[in-house]
C-alpha positions as CSV (number, residue, x, y, z in Angstrom):
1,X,6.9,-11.7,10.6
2,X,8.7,-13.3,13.8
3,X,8.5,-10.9,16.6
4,X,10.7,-12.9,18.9
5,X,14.0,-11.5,17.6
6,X,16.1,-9.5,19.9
7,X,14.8,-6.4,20.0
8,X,11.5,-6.3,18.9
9,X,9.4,-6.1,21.1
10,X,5.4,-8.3,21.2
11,X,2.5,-6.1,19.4
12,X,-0.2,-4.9,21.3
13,X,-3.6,-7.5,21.6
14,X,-6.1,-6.7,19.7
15,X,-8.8,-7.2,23.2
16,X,-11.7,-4.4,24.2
17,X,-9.2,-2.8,25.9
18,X,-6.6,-1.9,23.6
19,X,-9.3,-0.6,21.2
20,X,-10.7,1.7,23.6
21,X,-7.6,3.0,24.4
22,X,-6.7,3.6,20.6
23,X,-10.3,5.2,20.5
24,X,-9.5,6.9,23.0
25,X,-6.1,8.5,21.2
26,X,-7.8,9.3,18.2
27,X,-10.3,11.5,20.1
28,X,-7.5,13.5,21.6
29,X,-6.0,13.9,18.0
30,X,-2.5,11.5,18.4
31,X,-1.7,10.5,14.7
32,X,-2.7,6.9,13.8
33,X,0.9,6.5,12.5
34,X,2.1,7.2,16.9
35,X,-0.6,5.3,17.6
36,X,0.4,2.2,15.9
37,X,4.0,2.6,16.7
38,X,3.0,2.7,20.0
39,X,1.7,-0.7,20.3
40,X,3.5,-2.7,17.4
41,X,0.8,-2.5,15.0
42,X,0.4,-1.0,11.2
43,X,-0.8,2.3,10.9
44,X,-3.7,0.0,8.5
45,X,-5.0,-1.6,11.8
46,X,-5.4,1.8,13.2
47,X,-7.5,3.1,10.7
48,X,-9.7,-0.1,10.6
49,X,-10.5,0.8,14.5
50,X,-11.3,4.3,13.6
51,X,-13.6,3.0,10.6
52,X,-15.2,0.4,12.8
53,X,-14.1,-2.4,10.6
54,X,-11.8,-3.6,13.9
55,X,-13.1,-3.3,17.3
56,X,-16.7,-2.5,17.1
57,X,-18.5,-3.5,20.6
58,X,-22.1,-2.2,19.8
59,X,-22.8,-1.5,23.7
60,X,-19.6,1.4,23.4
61,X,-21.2,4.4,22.1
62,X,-18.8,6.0,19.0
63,X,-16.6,8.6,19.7
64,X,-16.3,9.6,15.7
């Protein structure tokens, strides 16, 4: 998928960062499908950061 067509806009990084801050939404209940909108992801790569499949840092203690 080409994301440098007018209007669409970059996705999100997938960095430290971004995952805590998607960690972060999940604790404070945003749906996983806002959550991906949000930074131009699939609401699948959302799930995988809840699951720990995407993201894991083992020094971050789990918020689920």
């Amino acid at each position: 998928m080409r994301y440098d067509k007018p209007g669409r806009r970059k996705p999100a990084p997938y960095t430290a960062e971004v995952f805590r801050e998607v960690k972060r939404r999940l604790a404070l209940g945003d749906y996983q499908h806002e959550i991906a909108a949000d930074l131009g992801w699939n609401q699948g790569r959302i799930s995988e950061v809840k699951n720990g499949k995407l993201g894991a840092d083992p020094n971050q203690p789990g918020l689920f």
